[in-house]
C-alpha positions in Angstrom: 0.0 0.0 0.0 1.1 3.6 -0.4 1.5 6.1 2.0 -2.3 8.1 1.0 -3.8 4.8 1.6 -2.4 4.6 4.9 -3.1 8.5 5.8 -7.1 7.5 4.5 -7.3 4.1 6.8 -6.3 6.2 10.2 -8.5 7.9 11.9 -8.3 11.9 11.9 -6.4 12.9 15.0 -7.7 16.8 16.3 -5.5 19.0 16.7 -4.9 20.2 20.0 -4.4 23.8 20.7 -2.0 25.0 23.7 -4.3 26.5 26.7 -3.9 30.4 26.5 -1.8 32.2 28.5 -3.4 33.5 31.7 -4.1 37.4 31.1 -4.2 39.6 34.3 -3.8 43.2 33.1 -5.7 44.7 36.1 -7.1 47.5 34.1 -9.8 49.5 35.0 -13.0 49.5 33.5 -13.8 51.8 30.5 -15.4 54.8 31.7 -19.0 55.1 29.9 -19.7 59.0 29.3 -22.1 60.1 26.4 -23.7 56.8 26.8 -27.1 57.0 24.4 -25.9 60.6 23.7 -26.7 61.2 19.9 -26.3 65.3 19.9 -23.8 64.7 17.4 -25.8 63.3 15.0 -28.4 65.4 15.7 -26.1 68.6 14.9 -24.8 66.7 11.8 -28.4 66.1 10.3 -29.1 69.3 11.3 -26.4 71.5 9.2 -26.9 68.9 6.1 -30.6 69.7 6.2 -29.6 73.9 7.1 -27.3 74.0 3.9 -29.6 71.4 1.1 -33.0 73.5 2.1 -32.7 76.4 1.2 -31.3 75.5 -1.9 -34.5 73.4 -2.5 -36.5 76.0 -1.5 -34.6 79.1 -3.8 -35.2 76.6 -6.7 -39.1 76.3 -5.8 -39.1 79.7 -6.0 -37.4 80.2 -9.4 -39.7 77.5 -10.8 -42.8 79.3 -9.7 -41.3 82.6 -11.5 -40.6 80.7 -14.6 -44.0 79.7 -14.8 -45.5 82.9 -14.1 -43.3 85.0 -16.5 -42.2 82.3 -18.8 -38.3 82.5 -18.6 -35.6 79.8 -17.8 -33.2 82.1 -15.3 -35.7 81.9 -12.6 -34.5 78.5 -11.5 -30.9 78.9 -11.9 -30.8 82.1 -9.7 -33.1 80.7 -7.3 -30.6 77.8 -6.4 -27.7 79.9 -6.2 -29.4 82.6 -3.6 -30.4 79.5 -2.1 -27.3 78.1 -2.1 -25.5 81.1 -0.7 -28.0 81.7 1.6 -27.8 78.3 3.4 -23.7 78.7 3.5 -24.7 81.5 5.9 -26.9 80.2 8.2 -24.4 77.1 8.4 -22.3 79.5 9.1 -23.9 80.9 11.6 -24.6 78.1 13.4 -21.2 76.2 13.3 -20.3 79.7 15.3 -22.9 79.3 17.6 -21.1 78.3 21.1 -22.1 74.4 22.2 -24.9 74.2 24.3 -25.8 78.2 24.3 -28.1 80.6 22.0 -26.4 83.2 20.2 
């Protein structure tokens, strides 16, 4: 016989793995602060909805003029007000100071 007929006939030893190491890095315990706090994502939602809109809401307005007066600028400029317009209340409020009004 060969030596893969002899490897098929006995049985499939499993492997055995060395015990691991005992670990005893006396650490404390993670301090849990902001636990359930989601003002972060709160702010972020907030600033992506300050800056997109206005610029919704300038191109509504450009539409509505187009269809009143018949042009094609109406839309165009009503997005870029819009646009600008929500760059400065983002600014704004990214210079608000955390937690306060101003």
């Amino acid at each position: 016989m060969s030596d893969a007929d002899d490897q098929e006939k006995e049985p499939k030893q499993q492997k055995k793995y060395p015990d691991p190491p005992a670990w005893d890095y006396k650490r404390k315990p993670p301090a849990r602060t902001n636990e359930g706090d989601y003002s972060g994502i709160a702010q972020g939602v907030k600033l992506a909805y300050t800056l997109i809109g206005p610029l919704i809401a300038g191109w509504l307005v450009g539409y509505f003029i187009d269809r009143s007066r018949g042009g094609t600028d109406g839309q165009l400029w009503g997005a870029v007000i819009g646009f600008f317009a929500g760059i400065a209340v983002l600014a704004t409020l990214m210079n608000r100071p955390p937690g306060g009004k101003g």
